[in-house]
C-alpha positions as CSV (number, residue, x, y, z in Angstrom):
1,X,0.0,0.0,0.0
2,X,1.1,3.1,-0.5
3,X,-0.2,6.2,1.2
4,X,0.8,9.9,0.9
5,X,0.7,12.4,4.2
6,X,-0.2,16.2,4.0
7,X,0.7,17.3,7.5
8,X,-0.4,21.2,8.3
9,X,-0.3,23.5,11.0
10,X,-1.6,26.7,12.1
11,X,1.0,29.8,11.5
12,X,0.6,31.0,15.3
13,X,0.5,29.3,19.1
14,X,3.5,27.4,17.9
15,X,2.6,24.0,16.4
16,X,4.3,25.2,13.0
17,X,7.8,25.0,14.7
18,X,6.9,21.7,15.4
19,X,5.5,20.1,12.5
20,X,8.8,18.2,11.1
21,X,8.4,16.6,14.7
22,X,4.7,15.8,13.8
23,X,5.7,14.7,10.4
24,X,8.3,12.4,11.3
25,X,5.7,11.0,14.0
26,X,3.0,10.1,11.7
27,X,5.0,8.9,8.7
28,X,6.8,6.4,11.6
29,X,3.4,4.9,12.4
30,X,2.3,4.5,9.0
31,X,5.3,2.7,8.0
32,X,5.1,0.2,11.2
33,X,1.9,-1.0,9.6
34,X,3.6,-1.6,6.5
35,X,2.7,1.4,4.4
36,X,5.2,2.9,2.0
37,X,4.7,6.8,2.7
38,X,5.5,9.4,0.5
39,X,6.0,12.6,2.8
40,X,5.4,15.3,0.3
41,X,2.8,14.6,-2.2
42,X,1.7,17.6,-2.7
43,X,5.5,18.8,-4.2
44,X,5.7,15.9,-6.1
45,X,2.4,16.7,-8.2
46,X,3.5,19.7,-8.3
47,X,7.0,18.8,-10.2
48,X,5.3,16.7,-12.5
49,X,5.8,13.3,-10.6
50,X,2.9,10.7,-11.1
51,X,2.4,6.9,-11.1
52,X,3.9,5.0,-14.0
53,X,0.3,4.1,-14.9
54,X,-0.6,7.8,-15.6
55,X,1.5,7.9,-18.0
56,X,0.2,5.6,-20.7
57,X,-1.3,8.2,-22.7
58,X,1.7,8.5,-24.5
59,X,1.6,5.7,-25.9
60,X,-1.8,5.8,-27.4
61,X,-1.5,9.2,-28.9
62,X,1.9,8.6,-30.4
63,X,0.4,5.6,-32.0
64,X,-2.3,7.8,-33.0
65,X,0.3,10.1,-34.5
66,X,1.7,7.5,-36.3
67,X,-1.9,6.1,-37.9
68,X,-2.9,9.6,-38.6
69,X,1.0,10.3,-40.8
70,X,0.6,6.8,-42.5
71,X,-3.1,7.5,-43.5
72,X,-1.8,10.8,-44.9
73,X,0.9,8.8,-47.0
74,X,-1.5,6.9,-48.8
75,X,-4.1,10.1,-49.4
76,X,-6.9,9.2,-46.7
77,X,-6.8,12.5,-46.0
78,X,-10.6,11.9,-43.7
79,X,-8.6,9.1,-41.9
80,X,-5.7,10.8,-41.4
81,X,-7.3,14.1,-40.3
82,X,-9.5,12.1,-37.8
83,X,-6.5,10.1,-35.8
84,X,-4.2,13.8,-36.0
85,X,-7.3,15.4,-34.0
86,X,-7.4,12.4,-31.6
87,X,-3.9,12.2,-31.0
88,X,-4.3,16.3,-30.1
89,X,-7.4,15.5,-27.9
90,X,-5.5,13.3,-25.8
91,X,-2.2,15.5,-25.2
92,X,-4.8,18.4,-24.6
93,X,-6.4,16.4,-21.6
94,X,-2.7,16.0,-20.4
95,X,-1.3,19.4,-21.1
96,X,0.2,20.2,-17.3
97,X,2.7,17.1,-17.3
98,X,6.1,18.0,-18.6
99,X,7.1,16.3,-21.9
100,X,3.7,16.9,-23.5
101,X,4.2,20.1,-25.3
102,X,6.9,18.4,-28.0
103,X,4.4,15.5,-28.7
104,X,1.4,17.7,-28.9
105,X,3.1,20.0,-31.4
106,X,4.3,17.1,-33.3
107,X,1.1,16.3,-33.8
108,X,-0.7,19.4,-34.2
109,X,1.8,20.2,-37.2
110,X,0.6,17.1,-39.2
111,X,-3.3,17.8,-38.0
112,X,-2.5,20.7,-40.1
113,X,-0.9,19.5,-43.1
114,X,-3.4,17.4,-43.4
115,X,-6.0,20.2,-43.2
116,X,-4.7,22.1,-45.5
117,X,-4.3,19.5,-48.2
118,X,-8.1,19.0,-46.9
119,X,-8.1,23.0,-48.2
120,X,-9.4,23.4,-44.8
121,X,-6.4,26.7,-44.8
122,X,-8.1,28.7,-41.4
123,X,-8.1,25.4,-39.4
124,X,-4.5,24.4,-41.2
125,X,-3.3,27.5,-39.6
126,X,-4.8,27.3,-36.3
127,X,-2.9,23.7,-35.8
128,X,0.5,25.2,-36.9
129,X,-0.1,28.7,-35.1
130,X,-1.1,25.8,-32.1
131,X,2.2,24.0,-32.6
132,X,4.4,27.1,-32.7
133,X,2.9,28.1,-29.7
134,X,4.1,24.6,-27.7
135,X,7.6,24.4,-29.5
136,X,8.7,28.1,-31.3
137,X,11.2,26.5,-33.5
138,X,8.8,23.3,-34.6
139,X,9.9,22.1,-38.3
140,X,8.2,21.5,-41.6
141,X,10.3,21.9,-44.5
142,X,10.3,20.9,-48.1
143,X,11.7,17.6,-47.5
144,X,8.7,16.4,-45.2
145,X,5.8,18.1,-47.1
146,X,5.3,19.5,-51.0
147,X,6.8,23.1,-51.0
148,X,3.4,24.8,-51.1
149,X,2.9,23.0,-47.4
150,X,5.9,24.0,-45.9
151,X,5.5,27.5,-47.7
152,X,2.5,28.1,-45.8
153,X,3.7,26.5,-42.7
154,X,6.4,29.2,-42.3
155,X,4.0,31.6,-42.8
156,X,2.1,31.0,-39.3
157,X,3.3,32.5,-36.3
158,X,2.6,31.3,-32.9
159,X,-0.9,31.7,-31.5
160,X,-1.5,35.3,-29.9
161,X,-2.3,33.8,-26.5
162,X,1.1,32.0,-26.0
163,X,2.2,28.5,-25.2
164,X,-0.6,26.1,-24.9
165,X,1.1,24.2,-21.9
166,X,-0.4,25.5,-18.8
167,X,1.9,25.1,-15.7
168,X,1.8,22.8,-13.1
169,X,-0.7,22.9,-10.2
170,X,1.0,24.7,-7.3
171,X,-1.6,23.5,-5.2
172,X,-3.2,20.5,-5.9
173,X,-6.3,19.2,-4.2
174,X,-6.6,16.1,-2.1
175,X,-8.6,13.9,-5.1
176,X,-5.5,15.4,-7.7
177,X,-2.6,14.2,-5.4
178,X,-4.6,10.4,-5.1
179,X,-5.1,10.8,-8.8
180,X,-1.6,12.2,-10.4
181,X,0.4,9.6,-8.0
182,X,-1.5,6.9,-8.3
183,X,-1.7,6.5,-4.7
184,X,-4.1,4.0,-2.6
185,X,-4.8,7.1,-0.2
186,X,-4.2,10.0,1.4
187,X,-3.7,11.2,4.8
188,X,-4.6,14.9,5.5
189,X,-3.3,16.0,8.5
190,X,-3.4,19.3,10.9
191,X,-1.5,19.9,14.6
192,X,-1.9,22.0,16.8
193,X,-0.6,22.6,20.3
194,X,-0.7,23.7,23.7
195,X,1.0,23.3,26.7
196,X,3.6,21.6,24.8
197,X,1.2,18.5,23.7
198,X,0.8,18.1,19.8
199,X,-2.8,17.1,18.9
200,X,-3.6,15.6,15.7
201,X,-6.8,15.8,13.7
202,X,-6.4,13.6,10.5
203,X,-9.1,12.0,8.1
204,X,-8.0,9.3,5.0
205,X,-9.1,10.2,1.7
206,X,-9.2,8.3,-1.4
207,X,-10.1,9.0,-5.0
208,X,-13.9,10.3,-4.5
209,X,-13.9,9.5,-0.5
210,X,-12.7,10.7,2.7
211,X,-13.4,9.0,6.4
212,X,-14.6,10.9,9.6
213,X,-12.3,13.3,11.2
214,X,-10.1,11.8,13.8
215,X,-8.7,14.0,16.8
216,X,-5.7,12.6,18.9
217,X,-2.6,13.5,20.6
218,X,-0.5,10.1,20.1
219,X,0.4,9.8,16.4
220,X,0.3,5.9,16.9
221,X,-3.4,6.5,17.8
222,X,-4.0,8.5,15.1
223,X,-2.7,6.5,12.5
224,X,-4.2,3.0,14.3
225,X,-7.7,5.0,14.5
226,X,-8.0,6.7,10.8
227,X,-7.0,3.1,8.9
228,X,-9.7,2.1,10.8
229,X,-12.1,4.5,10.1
230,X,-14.5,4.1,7.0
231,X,-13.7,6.0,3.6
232,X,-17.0,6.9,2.1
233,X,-18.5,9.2,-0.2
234,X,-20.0,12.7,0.0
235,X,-17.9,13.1,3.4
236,X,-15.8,16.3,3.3
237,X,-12.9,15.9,5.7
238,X,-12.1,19.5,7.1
239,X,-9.3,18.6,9.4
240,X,-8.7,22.2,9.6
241,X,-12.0,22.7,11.4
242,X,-12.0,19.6,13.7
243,X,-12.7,20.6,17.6
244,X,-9.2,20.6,19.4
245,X,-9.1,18.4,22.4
246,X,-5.4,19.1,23.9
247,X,-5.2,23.3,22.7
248,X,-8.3,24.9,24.1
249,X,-6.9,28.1,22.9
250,X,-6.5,27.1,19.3
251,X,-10.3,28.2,18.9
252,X,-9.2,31.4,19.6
253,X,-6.1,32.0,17.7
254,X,-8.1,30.1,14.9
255,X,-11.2,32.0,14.4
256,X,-11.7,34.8,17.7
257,X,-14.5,32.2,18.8
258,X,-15.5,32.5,22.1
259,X,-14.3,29.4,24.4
260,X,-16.3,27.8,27.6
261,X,-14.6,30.2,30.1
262,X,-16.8,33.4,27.8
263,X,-19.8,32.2,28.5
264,X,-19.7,33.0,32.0
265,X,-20.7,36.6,33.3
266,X,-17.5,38.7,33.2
267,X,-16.1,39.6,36.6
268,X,-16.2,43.5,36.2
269,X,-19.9,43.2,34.7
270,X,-20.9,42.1,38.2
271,X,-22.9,44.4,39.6
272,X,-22.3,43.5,43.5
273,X,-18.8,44.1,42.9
274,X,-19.6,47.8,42.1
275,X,-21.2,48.3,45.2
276,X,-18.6,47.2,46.9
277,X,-15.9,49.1,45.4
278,X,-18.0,52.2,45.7
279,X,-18.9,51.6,49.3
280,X,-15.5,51.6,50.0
281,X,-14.1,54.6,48.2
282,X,-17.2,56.4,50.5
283,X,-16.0,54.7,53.6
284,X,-11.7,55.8,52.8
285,X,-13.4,59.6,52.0
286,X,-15.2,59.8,55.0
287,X,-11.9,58.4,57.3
288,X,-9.6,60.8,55.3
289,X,-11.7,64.0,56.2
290,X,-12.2,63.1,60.0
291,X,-8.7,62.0,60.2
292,X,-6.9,64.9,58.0
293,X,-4.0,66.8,60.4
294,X,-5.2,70.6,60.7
295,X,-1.6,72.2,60.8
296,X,-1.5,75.3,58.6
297,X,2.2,74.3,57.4
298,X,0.7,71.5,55.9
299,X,0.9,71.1,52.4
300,X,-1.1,68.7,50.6
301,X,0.7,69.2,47.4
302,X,3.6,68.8,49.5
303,X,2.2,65.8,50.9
304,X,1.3,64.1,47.2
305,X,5.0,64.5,46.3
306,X,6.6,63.1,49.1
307,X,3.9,59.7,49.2
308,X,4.7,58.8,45.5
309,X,8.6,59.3,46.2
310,X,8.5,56.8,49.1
311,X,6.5,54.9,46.6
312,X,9.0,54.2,44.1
């Protein structure tokens, strides 16, 4: 089996110092129970890296290619135009994975030859403009094609909206990673911490389903738990969302949301401490004017001065 592992954590209250720690915890306890992990999926899509089996398209279209150049060579010109458009169809579908721009061009330059001798010339140009787009310096010359073709061939330039290769996804969803890597499943991941305890919440996804959220603070647990837990579909796993169990501040720092502690009447709300701290400013003012020497040297300004310097 193998199984990929998106571990996140929130930028604040200090789990993200912490997350090669969580990383390395979870990937351990997936490969005790004899997982192969990959540890950063989502990099690898986003390189271009995918299971062997993704790759087969290749294959098809090239033959394709090949059907559609050989149907030219004998004058099917309908054959040949139909298997060219295929093979283009298929590279189209697969346009973000590297490699795919030379063969798509390849083939988009003999979709058009054959268009044109089709006198198809606006759709002829489209292909080539298409194929200079992919590869600038694509070739046609007078020793593949009758001079007329080539003639007209050199007279395209690329298509006005640029290369035809979009690039790769820099963030690639959940259902992309299982799919571009060929994986088995997924396992989404998000820490957070407090008091110095990680606490996981983690769900498995695979390609159309995702299990319950699971919250825990061991990673063994976690991992024991979640392989446990049923993948179906129509769940949506927001492990960024799950309650926290081990970082009852984390709803704060998360989202401002009020905890248990808010819910009770703050303490300077309370009216009966009012009247107490009233009743005894009235009882000190009382004290202080019965109490006040009557010396006429005394200065109260004097006085003020001389309390806050033997306060410091």
């Amino acid at each position: 089996m193998t199984v990929a592992v998106l571990v996140s954590a929130p930028p604040s209250g200090g789990a993200q110092a912490r997350l090669g720690e969580a990383r390395a915890a979870i990937v351990r306890a997936e490969r005790a129970r004899g997982a192969e992990v990959l540890e950063d999926p989502a990099a690898l899509v986003a390189e271009g890296w995918t299971a062997e089996k993704n790759l087969g398209f290749f294959g098809q279209a090239a033959q394709l290619v090949s059907d559609g150049r050989r149907a030219l060579a004998r004058v099917e010109l309908d054959k040949a135009e139909a298997l060219l458009a295929q093979a283009e169809s298929v590279y189209g579908a697969e346009s973000a994975r590297p490699g795919v721009a030379a063969e798509w061009a390849l083939a988009a330059t003999w979709h058009g030859v054959v268009l044109f001798e089709l006198k198809r010339r606006d759709e002829a140009n489209r292909a080539w403009a298409r194929a200079k787009s992919l590869v600038p310096d694509e070739p046609l010359t007078e020793a593949m094609v009758r001079p007329e073709v080539a003639k007209a061939f050199a007279a395209v330039g690329p298509s006005a909206r640029g290369s035809q290769e979009p690039s790769a996804l820099p963030t690639p969803t959940a259902a992309e990673i299982v799919r571009r890597l060929g994986l088995d499943e997924l396992v989404r991941v998000a820490i957070a911490i407090d008091a110095g305890t990680l606490t996981y919440a983690a769900a498995r996804l695979g390609d159309g389903c995702a299990s319950d959220v699971i919250v825990a603070t061991n990673a063994e647990e976690l991992v024991r738990r979640v392989n446990a837990a049923t993948c179906r579909s129509g769940v949506v796993a927001n492990v960024e969302g799950a309650e926290p169990i081990a970082h009852p501040r984390a709803a704060v720092v998360q989202g401002g949301a009020r905890g248990a502690s808010d819910h009770r009447t703050a303490v300077w709300r309370k009216p009966w401490l009012w009247a107490g701290v009233v009743g005894a400013i009235g009882v000190g003012v009382v004290l202080g004017v019965t109490l006040w020497p009557r010396q006429a040297s005394y200065s109260a300004g004097l006085d003020y001065h001389a309390f806050a310097l033997e306060g410091r």
